[in-house]
C-alpha positions in Angstrom: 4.4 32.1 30.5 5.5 30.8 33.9 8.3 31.0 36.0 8.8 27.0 36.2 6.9 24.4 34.5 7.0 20.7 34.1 5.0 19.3 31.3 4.2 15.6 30.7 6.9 14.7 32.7 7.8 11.2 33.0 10.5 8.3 34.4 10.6 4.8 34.0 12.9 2.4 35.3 12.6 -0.6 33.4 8.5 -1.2 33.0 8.2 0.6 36.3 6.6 4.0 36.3 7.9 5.9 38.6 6.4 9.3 37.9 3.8 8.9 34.4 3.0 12.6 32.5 3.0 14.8 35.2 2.4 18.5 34.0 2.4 21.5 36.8 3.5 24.9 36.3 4.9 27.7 38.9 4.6 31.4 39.1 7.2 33.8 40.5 6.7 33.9 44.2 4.1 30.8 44.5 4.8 27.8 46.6 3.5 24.7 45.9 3.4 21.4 47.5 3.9 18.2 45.9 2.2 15.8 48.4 1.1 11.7 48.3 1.8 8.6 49.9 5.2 7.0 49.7 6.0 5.4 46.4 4.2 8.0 44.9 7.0 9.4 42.6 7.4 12.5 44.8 11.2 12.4 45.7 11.6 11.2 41.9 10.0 14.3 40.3 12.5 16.1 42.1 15.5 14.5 41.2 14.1 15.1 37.2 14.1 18.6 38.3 17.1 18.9 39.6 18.4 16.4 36.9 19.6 13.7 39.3 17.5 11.7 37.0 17.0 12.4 32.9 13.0 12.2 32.0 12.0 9.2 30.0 9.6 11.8 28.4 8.6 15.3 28.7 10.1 18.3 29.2 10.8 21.0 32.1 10.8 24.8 31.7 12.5 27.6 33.8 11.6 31.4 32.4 10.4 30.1 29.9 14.0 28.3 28.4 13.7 24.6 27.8 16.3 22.9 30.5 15.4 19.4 30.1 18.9 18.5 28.8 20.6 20.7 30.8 23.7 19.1 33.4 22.6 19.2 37.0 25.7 21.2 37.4 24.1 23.8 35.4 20.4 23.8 37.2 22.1 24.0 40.4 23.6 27.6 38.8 19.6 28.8 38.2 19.2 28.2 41.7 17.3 24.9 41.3 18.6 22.6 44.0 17.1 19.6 46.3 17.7 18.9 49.6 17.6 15.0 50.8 15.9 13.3 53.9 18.5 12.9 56.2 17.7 13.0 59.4 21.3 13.1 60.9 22.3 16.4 59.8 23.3 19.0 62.7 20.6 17.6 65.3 21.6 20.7 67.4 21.2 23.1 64.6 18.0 25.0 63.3 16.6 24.2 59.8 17.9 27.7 58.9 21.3 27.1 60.0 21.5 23.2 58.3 20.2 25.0 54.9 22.8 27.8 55.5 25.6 24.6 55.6 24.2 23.3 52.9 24.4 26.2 50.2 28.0 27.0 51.4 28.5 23.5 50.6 27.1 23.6 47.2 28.2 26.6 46.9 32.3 25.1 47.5 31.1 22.3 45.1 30.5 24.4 42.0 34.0 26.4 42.9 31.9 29.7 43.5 33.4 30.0 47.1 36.8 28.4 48.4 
């Protein structure tokens, strides 16, 4: 049993592999890197996660409850979000204060504050 786990995950565009059975799993209160050269599939196994993208095969876990088919809408509400590379956000602000902006934002977008 584990908090969040990804098993033979997998997304093709076309007959390009983008990310090819990648399996990891997460405990409650770990932190783990995903790390590699560009073009290695990293931003890409997190838009599976956070369903930007639907797998081409495998499966993703969260508490143990199968979320693979789940609307992004919906694994936004568990609290699994991305950020994106953007490096002309509030060039003023600290990363605290951009990350607060951005969950108010999401926050507004899902209609839990107005």
């Amino acid at each position: 049993m584990s908090y969040f786990r990804a098993e033979n995950l997998s997304l093709h565009f076309g007959g390009l592999k983008a990310v090819d059975a990648v399996s990891f799993a997460v405990e409650k209160g770990e932190i783990l890197s995903i790390i590699g050269p560009n073009g290695a599939g990293k931003s890409s196994i997190f838009n599976l996660i956070s369903r930007i993208y639907p797998p081409t095969h495998g499966k993703i876990f969260f508490e143990d409850q199968d979320i693979t088919q789940e609307p992004a809408y919906d694994i936004a509400r568990l609290g699994i979000a991305r950020t994106f590379q953007n490096i002309e956000l509030f060039e003023n602000a600290t990363v605290l204060s951009n990350l607060l902006v951005a969950d108010m934002e999401l926050r507004r977008s899902l209609g839990v504050v107005r």
